[in-house]
N, C-alpha and C positions, 0 to 999 in steps of 0.2 A: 759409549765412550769414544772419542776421537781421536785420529790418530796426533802423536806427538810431535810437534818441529824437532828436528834431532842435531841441527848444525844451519849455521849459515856460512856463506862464501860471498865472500867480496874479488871481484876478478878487475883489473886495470889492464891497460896497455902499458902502466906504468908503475909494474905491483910492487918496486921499494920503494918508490914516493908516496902510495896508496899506505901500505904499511908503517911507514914514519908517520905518517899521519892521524891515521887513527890509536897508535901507540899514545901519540906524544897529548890528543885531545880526551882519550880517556881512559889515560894509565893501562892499558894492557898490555901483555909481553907477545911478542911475536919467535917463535924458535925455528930455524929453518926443518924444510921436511928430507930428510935425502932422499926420499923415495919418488918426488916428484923434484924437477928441476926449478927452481925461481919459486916456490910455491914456501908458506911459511903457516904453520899450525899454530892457532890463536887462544893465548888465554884471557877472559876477561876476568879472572880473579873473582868474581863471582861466586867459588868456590864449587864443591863436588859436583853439584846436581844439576849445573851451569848450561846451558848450548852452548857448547862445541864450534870451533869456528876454523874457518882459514883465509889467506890473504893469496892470493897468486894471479901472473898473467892470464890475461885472456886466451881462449883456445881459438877463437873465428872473430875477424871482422863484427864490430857490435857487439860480443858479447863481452860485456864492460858494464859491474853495476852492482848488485846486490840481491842473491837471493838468499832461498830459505830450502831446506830440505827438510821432506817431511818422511817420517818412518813406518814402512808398510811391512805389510805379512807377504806377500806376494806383488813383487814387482811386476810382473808379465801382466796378471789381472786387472791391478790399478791403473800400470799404461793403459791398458784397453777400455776401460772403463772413462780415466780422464778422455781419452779420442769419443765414445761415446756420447761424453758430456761437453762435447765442442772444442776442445783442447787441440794442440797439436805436436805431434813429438818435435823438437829442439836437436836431440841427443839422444839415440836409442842406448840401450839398459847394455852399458860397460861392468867390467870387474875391476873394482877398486886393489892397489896394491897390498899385497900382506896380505887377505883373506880379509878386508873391511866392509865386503857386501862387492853388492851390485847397485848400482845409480842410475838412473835415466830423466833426462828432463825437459818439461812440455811447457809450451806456451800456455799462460789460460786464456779463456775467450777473447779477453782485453790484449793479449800479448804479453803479459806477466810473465818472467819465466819462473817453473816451479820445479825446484828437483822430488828426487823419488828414491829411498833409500831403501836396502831390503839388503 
């Protein structure tokens, strides 16, 4: 079995314009996060079993765009394994606020960026 997409994030230089925007194209709510500044927690109404999403500014030059986070059993491992498999870390393995895991994410071969949830 595979592991699961578990959230995507949509990052702008211009993350309330980014946010009205996909609100207003298909009908989702946006609710601010206080935990992070300018960043906004995504419902697509989808309901319970839904991927998880957010909207917020970019953290670096370029990164503007749309990924996917996927949900592992061991973050350290999988980093190392994506570098294995030609990847490149992006963003070594942070701790998310509140006790929501740890993240890290790698370019894949193509330059894709791919987060890593755990």
């Amino acid at each position: 079995m595979g592991q699961p997409v578990a959230y995507f994030e949509i990052t702008s230089a211009a993350p309330e314009k980014i946010r009205d925007f996909y609100t207003a194209l298909f009908g989702w709510t946006a609710h601010a996060d206080p935990s992070m500044e300018g960043y906004a927690m995504v419902d697509t109404g989808a309901g319970p079993d839904a991927i998880g999403g957010g909207i917020g500014p970019s953290q670096a030059p370029g990164d503007t765009g749309v990924k996917i986070y996927v949900r592992v059993d061991d973050l350290d491992k999988e980093l190392a394994r994506a570098g294995e498999l030609g990847a490149d870390t992006l963003a070594p393995p942070m701790d998310l606020p509140e006790g929501y895991g740890r993240i890290a994410v790698v370019a894949d071969p193509d330059g894709n960026p791919v987060g890593l949830w755990a």
